[in-house]
N, C-alpha and C positions, 0 to 999 in steps of 0.2 A: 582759714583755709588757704588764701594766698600768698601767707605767710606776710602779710602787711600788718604795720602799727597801726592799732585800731583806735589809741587813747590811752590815757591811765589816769594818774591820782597824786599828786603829789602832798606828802605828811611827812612831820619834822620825824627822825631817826630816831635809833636809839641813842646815839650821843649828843644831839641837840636835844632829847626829852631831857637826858640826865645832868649834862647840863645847865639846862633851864630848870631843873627841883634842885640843883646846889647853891647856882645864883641867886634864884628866888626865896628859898625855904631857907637863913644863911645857919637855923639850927642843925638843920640834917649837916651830918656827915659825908664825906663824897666818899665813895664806896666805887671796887675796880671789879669790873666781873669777867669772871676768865672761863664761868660753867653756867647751864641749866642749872638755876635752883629746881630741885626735886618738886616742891609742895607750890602752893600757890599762896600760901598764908604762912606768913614769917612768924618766927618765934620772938625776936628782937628787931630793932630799927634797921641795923643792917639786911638782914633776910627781908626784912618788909619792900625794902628799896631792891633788891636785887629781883625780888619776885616782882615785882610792882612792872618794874624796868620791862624785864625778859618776857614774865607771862602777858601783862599789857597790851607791849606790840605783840606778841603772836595774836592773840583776841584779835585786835586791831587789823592787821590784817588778815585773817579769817573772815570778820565782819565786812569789810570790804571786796573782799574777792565774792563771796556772797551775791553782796550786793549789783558788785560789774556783773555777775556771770547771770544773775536776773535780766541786768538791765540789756545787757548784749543776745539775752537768748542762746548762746552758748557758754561752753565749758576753757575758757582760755588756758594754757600751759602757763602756771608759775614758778616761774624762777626766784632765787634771793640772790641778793647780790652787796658783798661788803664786808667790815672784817666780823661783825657779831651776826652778821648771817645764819654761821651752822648754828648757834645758840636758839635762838629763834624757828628753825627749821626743826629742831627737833620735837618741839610741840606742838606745830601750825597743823592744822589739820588741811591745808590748802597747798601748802609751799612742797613743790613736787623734787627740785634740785637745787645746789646752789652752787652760784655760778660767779666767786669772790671778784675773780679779775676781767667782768664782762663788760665794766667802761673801756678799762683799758686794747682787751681785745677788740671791742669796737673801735679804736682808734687805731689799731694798727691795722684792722681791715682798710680802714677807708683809706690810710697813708699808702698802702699798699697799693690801692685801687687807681693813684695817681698818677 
């Protein structure tokens, strides 16, 4: 309402997930993703890791927005923000816009503000 930070969540990304399954797993394949896979269940390793990746975090955060907008009693405005953002946003049933360069913009508000 006051437009004040009320709190959030911090959870590794999608490239620290993917990351961490290339490092970890050293069988998989490290795989680039430049789209929404379509389906949520791959045909091969590759689709497996791309849907895993993409559809994953949207669940993920779906599940959590959920969760805050219980625990707050309201309905908070979500934003994405980053470079696999639009990916993600187009299946999130929660992610309202996205808003790639909103670190940045926030740092030129505040230099501005000086």
């Amino acid at each position: 309402e006051k437009g004040e930070y009320l709190g959030g969540a911090i959870v590794p990304g999608v490239m620290i997930s993917s990351e961490a399954l290339f490092q970890k797993a050293s069988r998989l394949p490290r795989v680039e993703i430049f789209e929404t896979p379509e389906k949520v269940i791959g045909k091969d390793t590759i689709e497996s890791i791309k849907s895993g990746i993409i559809h994953g975090n949207a669940a993920m955060t779906d599940g959590m927005v959920e969760k805050m907008t219980k625990e707050m009693g309201t309905s908070p405005r979500i934003l994405a923000t980053g470079g696999l953002a639009p990916l993600i946003s187009k299946i999130s049933k929660t992610i309202e816009a996205v808003e790639q360069s909103l670190t940045i913009d926030g740092l030129r508000i505040i230099y501005n503000a000086l």
